[in-house]
N, C-alpha and C positions, 0 to 999 in steps of 0.2 A: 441209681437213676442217671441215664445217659441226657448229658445237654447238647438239643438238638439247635445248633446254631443257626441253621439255613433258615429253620424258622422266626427266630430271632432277628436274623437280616432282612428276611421277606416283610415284618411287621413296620421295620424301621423306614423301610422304605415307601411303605401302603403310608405311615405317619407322618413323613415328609411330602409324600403327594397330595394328604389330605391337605397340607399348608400350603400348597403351590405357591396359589394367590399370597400369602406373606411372605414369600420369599422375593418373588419377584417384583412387591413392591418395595421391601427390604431394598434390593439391589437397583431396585431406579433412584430410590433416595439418594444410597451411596452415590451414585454417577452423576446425581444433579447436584448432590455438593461437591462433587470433586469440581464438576461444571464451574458451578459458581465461583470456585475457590482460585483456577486457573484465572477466568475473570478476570477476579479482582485483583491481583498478582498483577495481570495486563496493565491495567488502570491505574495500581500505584506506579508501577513503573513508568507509565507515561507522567503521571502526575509529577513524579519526580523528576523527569527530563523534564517536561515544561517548567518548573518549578526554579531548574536550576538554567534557564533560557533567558525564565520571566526577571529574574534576580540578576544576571549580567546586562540587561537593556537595561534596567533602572539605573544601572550602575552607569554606564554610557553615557544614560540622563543627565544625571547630578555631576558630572564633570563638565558637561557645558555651562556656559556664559550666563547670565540670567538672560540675556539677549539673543544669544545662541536658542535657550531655550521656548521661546516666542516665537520665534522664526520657527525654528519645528514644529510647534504647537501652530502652525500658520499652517505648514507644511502637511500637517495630520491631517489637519478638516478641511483644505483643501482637497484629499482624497477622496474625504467623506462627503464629496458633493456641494461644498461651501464654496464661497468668495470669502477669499480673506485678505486683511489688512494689520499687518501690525501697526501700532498704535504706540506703543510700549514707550516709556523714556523717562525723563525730568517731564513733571508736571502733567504727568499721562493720567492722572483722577483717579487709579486703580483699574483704569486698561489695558492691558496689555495686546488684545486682536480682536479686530471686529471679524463677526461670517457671519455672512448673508447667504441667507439659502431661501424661495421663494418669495424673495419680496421683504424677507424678513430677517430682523438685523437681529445677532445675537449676540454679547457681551463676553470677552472670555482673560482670566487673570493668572497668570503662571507664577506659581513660586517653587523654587528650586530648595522647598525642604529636604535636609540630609536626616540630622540624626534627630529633629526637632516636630514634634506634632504641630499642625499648623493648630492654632488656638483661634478661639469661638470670635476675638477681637477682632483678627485678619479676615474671617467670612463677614463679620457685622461691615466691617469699613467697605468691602468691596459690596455688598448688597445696596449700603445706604449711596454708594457713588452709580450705579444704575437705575435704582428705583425709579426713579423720573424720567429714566430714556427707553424701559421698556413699553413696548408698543405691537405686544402678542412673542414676542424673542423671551429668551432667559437667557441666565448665566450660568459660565460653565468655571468653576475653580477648580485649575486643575496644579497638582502639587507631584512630587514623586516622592514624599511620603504617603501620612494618613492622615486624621484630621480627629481633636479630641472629640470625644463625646457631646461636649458642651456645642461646640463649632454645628455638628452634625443634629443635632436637637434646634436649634437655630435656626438652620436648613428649612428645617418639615416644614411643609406647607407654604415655601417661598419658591418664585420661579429662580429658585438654585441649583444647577445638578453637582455633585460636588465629585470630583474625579483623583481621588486617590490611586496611590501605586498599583493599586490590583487592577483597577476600573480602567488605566491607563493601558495595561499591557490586554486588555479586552478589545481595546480603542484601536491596537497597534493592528491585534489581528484581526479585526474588521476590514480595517482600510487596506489591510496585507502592506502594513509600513514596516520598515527596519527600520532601530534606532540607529541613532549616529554611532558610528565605533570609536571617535573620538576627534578631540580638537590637534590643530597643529600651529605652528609657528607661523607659517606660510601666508601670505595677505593676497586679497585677490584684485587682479589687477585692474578691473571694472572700478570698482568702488569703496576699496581698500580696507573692505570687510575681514573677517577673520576667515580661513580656508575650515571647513568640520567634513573628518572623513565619514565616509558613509557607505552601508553596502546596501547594493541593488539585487536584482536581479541578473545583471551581468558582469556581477563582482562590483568591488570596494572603489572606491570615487572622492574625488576633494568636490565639496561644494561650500557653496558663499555662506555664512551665516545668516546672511542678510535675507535670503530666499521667504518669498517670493521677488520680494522689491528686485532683487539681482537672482537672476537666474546661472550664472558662471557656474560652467566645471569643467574638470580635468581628470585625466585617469590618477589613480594612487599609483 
């Protein structure tokens, strides 16, 4: 018995045209996970670049002043459309900056957490030192760590917003702030503040600590 292959082939082929249609949705699958897959590849790797942007500004943070740090935090929601005042000092009640933005006064407290979760005691003391002065405003504590559990359970339901190291570099890129690149030795010669380098948008800068109160700068 002779084996007729052509017809053999001819059959294979009539059986794969009967599939068309599953082939070619076989093969859009494949393409829309490859799709997906390139994606996401995109995504972490951005994620990763921000990730390791977000983690050098904090770093910039926490080497400032607790003072230094105020002044900045003056400097941020100033961007953000605020009047601001720092307040900050001996006997400052647990304020560190007032902003006002339409009338309306908002309460704001900076602490310069490193390796320490700010605890539920630090949010209790600064809520009870505004309760009385809100009047449609909130409060905003903002830390460049995190804030324990307890702290953030505390929070719910109080006019607190509580701005943690993530919430801050959110803040940064709202306002399109750079953090400070770092403090120096230098004083300035207005008001004898400390000089904190900074970059702008037209490169790096010594500015006053003191800022806004003192406006002074100079190239780095």
């Amino acid at each position: 018995m002779q084996f007729d292959t052509s017809h053999l082939l001819i059959g294979i082929l009539k059986g794969m045209w009967a599939f068309k249609k599953l082939w070619l949705l076989a093969g859009g699958v494949f393409l829309l996970a490859l799709a997906l897959q390139v994606v996401t590849d995109l995504l972490n790797r951005k994620s990763r670049i921000r990730w390791f942007f977000s983690k050098k500004k904090i770093l910039d943070l926490q080497r400032l002043t607790p003072s230094e740090f105020e002044s900045y935090t003056a400097e941020l929601f100033r961007s953000l459309g605020y009047k601001t005042r720092v307040v900050g000092g001996v006997g400052d009640g647990g304020i560190d900056v007032e902003a006002e933005k339409d009338g309306v006064v908002h309460y704001i407290q900076c602490k310069k957490f490193i390796t320490r979760q700010v605890p539920v005691g630090a949010v209790r003391d600064f809520y009870g030192a505004i309760a009385d002065k809100l009047n449609g405003g909130k409060g905003y504590f903002i830390t460049t760590n995190i804030f324990t559990l307890d702290a953030e359970k505390f929070a719910e339901g109080k006019p607190i917003e509580l701005v943690d190291r993530f919430k801050l570099m959110d803040y940064l890129r709202l306002a399109k702030v750079d953090a400070p690149v770092g403090t120096t030795s230098s004083v300035c010669p207005k008001c004898g503040g400390r000089l904190v380098e900074r970059s702008g948008k037209f490169g790096r800068f010594l500015g006053c600590c003191n800022y806004p109160k003192c406006s002074y700068t100079v190239k780095a």
